[in-house]
C-alpha positions, 0 to 999 in steps of 0.5 A: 241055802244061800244066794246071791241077789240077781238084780241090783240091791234096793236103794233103801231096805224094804221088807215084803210081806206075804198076806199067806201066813205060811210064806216067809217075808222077804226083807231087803237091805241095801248094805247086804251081799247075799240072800239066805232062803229056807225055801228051795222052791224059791231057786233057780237053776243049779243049786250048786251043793257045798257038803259042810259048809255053815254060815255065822248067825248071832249066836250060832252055825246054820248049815247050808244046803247050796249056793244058787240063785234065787228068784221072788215075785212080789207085789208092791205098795203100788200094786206092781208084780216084779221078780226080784 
């Protein structure tokens, strides 16, 4: 699945880490345009479906499920909670 960020990207990359070690980081660059999450949990609203559709990895095609957007709640070094 992959989204568009729905707020302005971060002015320098960060990466967020979960102290559950079942949940995926979330690693924030400044210089990307979309989101890829494996988590459907994590969109919200309509997942829009694109049958067939793939994106580029190194060195290999993932096929993606939807296009939607995506919402997470993470606590940062300061202790504050937004939704990113």
């Amino acid at each position: 699945m992959v989204s568009n960020i729905r707020n302005e990207p971060a002015s320098v990359g960060q990466v967020y880490l979960s102290s559950d070690h079942k949940e995926i980081p979330i690693i924030i660059d400044s210089g990307a345009s979309i989101s890829i999450s494996p988590v459907r949990e994590d969109f919200v609203g309509q997942l829009h479906h694109l049958p067939g559709s793939t994106i580029r990895r190194i060195n290999s095609v993932t096929t993606i499920d939807g296009i939607g957007d995506v919402e997470w709640t993470i606590c940062d070094l300061h202790g504050n909670v937004p939704m990113i």
